[in-house]
Structure formats: C-alpha cells, structure tokens
N, C-alpha and C positions, 0 to 999 in steps of 0.2 A: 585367531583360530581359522586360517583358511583353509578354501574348499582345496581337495584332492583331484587329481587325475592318474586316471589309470596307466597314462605314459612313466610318470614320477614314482608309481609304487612298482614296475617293474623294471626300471632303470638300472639296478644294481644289482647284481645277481653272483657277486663273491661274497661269502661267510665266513666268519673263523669261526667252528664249532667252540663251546665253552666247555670240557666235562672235564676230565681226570687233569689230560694235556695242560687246561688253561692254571688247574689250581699249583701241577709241579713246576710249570715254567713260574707262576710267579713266587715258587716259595722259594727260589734261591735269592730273590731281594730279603727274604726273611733267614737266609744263611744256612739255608740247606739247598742242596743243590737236586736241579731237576731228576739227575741218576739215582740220586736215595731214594726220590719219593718213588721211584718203581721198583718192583720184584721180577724180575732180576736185576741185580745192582746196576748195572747199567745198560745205557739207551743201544748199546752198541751190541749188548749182548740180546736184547727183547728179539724175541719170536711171536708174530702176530697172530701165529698158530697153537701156542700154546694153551690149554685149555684153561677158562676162569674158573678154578673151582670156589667152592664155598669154605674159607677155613673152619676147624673146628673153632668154638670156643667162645663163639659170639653168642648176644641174651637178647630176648624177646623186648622190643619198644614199644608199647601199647600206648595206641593214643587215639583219644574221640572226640571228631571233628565232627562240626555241622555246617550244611547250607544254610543261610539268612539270608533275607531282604528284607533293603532299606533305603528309605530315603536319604541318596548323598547328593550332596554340593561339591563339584571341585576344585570349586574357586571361593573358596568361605570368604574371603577377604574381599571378595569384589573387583579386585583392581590387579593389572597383569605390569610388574614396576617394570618390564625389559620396552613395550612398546608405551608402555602410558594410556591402554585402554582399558574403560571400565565396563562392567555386567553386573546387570542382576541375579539374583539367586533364581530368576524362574528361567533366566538363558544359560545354566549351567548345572541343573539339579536334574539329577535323573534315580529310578529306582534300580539298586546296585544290587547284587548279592555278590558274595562273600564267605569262606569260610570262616569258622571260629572254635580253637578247641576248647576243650570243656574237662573238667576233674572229669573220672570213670562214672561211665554209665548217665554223662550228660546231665551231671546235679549241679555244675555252676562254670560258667567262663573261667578260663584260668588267666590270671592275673600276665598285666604287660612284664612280660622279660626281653632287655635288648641286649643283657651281656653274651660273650662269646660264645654259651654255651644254652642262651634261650629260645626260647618260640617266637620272639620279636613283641610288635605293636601289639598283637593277636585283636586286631581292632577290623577285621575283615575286608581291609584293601591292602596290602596282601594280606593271603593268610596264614595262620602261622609255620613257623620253619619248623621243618622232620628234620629232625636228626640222626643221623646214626652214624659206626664204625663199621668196617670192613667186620665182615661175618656176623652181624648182628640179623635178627628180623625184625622190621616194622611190622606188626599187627593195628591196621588204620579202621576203627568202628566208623563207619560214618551213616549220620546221618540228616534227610533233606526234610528243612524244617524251613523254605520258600515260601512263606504266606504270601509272599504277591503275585508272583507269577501262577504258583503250584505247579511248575513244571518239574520233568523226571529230570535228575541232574546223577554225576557220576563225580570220579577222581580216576585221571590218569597218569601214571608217573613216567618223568623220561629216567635213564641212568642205573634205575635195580634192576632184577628181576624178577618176573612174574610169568605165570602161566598164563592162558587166556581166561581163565574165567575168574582172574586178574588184574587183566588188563583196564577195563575202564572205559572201551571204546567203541560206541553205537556202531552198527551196521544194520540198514534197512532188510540188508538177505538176512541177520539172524537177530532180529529185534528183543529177543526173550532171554539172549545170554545175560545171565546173572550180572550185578554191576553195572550192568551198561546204560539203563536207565531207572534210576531208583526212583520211584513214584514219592510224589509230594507226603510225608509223613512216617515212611518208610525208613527202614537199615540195610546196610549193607557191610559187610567187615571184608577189607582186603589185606591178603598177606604178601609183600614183597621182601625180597632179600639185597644186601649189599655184600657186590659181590665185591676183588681188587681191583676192579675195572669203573667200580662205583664212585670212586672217590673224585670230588670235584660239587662243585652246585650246577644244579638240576631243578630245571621246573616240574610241577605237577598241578593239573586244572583240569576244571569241567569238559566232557569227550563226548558227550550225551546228544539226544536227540537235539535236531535244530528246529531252531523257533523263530517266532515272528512277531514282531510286534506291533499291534494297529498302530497306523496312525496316517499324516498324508505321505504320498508316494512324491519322490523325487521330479520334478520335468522330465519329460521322454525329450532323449536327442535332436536337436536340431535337424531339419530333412534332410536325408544324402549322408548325414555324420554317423559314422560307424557306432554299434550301441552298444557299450562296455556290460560284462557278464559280470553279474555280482556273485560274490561268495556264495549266498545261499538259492542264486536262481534257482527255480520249479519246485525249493520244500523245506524254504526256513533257511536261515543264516546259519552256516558251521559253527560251530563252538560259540556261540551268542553268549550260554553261560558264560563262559572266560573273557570275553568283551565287557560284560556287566561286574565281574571281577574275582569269579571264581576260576585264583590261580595263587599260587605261594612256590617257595621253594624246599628240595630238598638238600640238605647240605651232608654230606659223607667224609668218613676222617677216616682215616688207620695210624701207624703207629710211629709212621713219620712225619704227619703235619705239624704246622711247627705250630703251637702258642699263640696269641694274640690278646693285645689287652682292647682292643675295639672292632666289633665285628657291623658292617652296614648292607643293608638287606636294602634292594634297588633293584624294582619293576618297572621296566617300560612297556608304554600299553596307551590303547587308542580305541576310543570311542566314536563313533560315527552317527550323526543325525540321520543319514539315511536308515542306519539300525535302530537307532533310540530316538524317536520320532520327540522326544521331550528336552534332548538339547538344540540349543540354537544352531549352534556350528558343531566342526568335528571337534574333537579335544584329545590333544596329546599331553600322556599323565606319566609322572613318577607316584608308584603309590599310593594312587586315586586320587592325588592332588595337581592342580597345573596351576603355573607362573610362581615363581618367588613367593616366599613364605606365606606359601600353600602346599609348596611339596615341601618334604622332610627338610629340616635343617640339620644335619650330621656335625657332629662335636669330637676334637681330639687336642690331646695336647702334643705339644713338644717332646719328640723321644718315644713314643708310642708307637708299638708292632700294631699295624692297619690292615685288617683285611676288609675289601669289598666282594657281598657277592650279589652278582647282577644277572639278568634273565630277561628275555621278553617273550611275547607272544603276538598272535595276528596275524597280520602283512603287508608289515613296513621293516625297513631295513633302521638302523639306526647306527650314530658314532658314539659311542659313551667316553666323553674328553672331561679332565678334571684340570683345573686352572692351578699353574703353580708347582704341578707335582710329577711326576717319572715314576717308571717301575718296568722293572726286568720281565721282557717275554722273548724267548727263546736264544737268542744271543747276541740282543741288542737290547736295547734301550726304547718304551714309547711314549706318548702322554694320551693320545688316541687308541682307540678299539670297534672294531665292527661288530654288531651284533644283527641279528637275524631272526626268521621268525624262531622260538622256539631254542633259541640258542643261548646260552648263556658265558659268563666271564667269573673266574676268581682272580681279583686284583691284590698285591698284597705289596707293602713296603714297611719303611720305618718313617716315620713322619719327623720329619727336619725343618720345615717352613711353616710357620706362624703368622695368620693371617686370614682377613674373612675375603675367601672364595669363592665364588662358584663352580658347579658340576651342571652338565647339559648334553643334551643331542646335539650333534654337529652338523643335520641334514639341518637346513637353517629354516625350513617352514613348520620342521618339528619343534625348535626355538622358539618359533615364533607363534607356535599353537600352545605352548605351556608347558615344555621340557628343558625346565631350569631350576634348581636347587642351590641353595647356599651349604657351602663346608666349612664351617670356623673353626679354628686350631690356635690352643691357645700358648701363651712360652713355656 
C-alpha cells in the first residue's frame, strides 16, 4: 500500500463517463444493438435536445436504507498473494460505515441477494443496488443510525432525477435544506425518478457535511517544497462519509436491456491514512476488501450472458482490465476501461473462456495497494 503524491492523482485527466452510453454500447455483445437501446431507434436520428420526459406507467420502489458503523478489516486474510506482504488486522482495520437495506419501516436487514435482479451482499461495503425501470419512482426512507461517528450523513444519487430538496448535497450557504444533513438518529425519505436518459449504472453516496477525524497529522513539507492542498483543507475532508464506505449503486433498465444470467457489482474506492488516522498505509479496495481473496471472488460458467456493473468514487483515476476476456464498446473491441472520480461502466458479454482469472486496476500502484480480484469461470 504505497504512499500517494499529489503529481500521480492529477496525472490523468481523460474519463470515459459510464451511464446510459456505457450500458448500450455494451449490450450489443449481448445481441442487441447500441440503436435499439435508445428512443429514437437510432443514433443517427437522436436529438440532444429532445426533451426527457417521464413515461407514463412506471410504480413506485420503496426502499429503507440505513447508515451503520463498523468495525472493518480489509484485509481479513492478512496477507496481499500479488506482492507476498503480510499485515495485521490493527494496520488495516478502520471504523467503516455503510449502507444497509432493511424490510419496511427498518424491522430487519434484508437477506444477501446477488441474482440479476437483487440488492447484492447488502453486507454495507457497498451498499445495496437500487433498482429500477425507465418511468418508475424510487421512494429511498433513509435513515442514520452511525453509532460511532454520530455524524449527519445524507444519500445522493447520480443519473435520476430529483429536485433539490432531493438532492442530498450539503452547502455551508444553505446548511438546513432538508436531506443534506440528517442528524445521527434521524429520517429522511427521498423521492427520485428514472427518467430514458437513466438507464445505465449510477453511483449514489454520502454528499453530507465534511468531517475529521482526530488523530496524528501527516509531516508538513520539506522547506522550500511546495505544500499540497488536501481535499478537506479549512473544514473537514469532502465526502469522508463515502471514503469510510457510504456509497452503492443504482442500476436502471427499460424495455430493451437484454437478460443476464450473472450480474457483478464492483466498487473502486480508496481509503487514506491521512484521513483514517487508524490505517497504517493508504488502501486501495474493491468492495471494502484489498489484495486477492479479500476482495470479491466472482463466479460464472461457460455460455453465460455477463454483465458487470462498476463505479468509483474519490480522486483517483482508475483502469478496470479483466484477464482473458473482450467486449464490445462502441465499435470496436477492449479488454481495458477508464474510470474516474464518480464515473461508472456497464460491461456486458457472453462468457466463452474457462478458467481462474484475475480482475484489477491497471494504474500499477493501485495493484499494488490491493486492487485485485479473482474471476473463476467454470466449463
């Protein structure tokens, strides 16, 4: 897990956005073609000006999510197998929060669902996947049940819509708009809509007031060496919630996405000692876990419609490369993808190649901080 510079995190400064775009280009690996997935039938005909309305005909999705904290590890295993270094659980364990949805009215966690059509781990790194179709509404109950910090936390989503007192997103000039900070113990219910322009995966995470965490303060600069500006200089670290792990995705369909018998949900995300004064080094994580089986192991067979949906957040760029495998984006062929702060990917093929692989970052000190996963695919 090495240390960072500030040269390295602004080094790269092209993105490929993930939303609507990234899920139509790859659903023609899935046999439908980029043109169907949009209204109007084809790309040739799209007007950028056309208005997104809201179809009739969509149903209300009610779902109650809560903030948690907890103490996580994420490196349970101890050991990172790409470099061969070991750690203890006190140089990798920090206090996370996390969503997690709950039956109505917050009377019980709802059970791990990973099929195509569920809420995933709902184990609170990430948190669980929203769903919906083109014209539906999400109605999101949330609420912040933070025992360790008790800080005010929020939910904001990218890709629906919503009005602002929807949104989800602190401002010191309007501290009191509803949402934006929901106090330790507190509800808040937000209503967004999916419009056609929604369809694609989409992150959604903590937007809330920024915090701080005691603890020791990094070296000041060497004399004469210029002294890099952190995220939160003069009042707390930005989105510190979503660094600790309040963040998941939403995922949007309409009535041309095609089917899939395996759906994998894949968060990159970075924790930093200078933020979390309780890990040793920074830590780069797939879904709260870093190095080889610690992050997720993903499972498929032979002949199986694949979709990945992938998101990051922070501010680091990343490559999301899968060993072994290809898929159609836009009218070519890749095995690599950029992803950005906040940006996400729908990857989709048919799985042809049998065999235990790995999935990773391709910025190599992200590799080598603990963004690497195994994909086993059986015949």
């Amino acid at each position: 897990m090495p240390d960072r510079t500030d040269t390295r995190r602004t080094a790269m400064r092209t993105l490929l956005a993930g939303s609507a775009v990234a899920a139509m280009a790859g659903s023609a690996a899935l046999g439908v073609s980029a043109a169907a997935q949009a209204d109007p039938a084809s790309a040739a005909d799209f007007d950028p000006f056309t208005a997104d309305a809201l179809p009739a005909g969509g149903r209300v999705r009610e779902y109650w999510v809560q903030a948690e904290s907890f103490e996580h590890n994420a490196v349970p295993n101890g050991y990172d197998a790409m470099m061969g270094t070991r750690f203890t659980a006190a140089q990798t364990t920090f206090w996370a929060i996390g969503y997690r949805a709950y039956t109505p009215h917050f009377g019980a966690p709802l059970p791990a669902d990973t099929s195509p059509n569920g809420v995933g781990t709902n184990s609170g790194i990430p948190g669980p996947v929203l769903r919906a179709e083109v014209g539906d509404t999400l109605v999101v109950h949330f609420r912040n049940n933070d025992t360790h910090y008790q800080w005010p936390h929020s939910m904001h989503p990218h890709g629906v819509r919503y009005d602002r007192d929807n949104d989800g997103g602190w401002l010191a000039e309007d501290p009191t708009r509803p949402g934006t900070a929901v106090p330790y113990g507190a509800t808040h219910t937000y209503t967004w809509t999916a419009l056609p322009s929604s369809v694609g995966t989409w992150p959604y995470h903590d937007h809330s007031v920024p915090q701080t965490i005691p603890g020791p303060q990094p070296a000041p600069a060497a004399s004469g060496a210029p002294k890099a500006m952190a995220m939160g200089a003069g009042g707390g670290v930005m989105e510190i919630g979503a660094e600790l792990g309040l963040f998941g995705i939403i995922a949007v369909t309409d009535r041309h996405t095609p089917a899939v018998d395996r759906e994998f949900v894949l968060f990159f995300h970075d924790a930093y000692a200078a933020d979390i004064p309780s890990l040793a080094q920074d830590t780069d994580m797939f879904n709260g876990g870093a190095f080889l089986d610690n992050t997720p192991t993903f499972t498929a067979r032979n002949g199986d419609r694949v979709r990945w949906r992938i998101a990051a957040l922070g501010k680091e760029f990343h490559v999301f490369h899968l060993h072994g495998h290809r898929w159609r984006r836009g009218g070519g062929w890749v095995d690599s993808e950029l992803l950005g702060p906040s940006t996400s990917l729908t990857v989709e093929y048919t799985e042809d190649n049998p065999g235990d692989w790995i999935y990773h970052c391709h910025v190599t000190d992200h590799m080598m901080g603990g963004m690497v996963g195994r994909y086993r695919v059986s015949g």
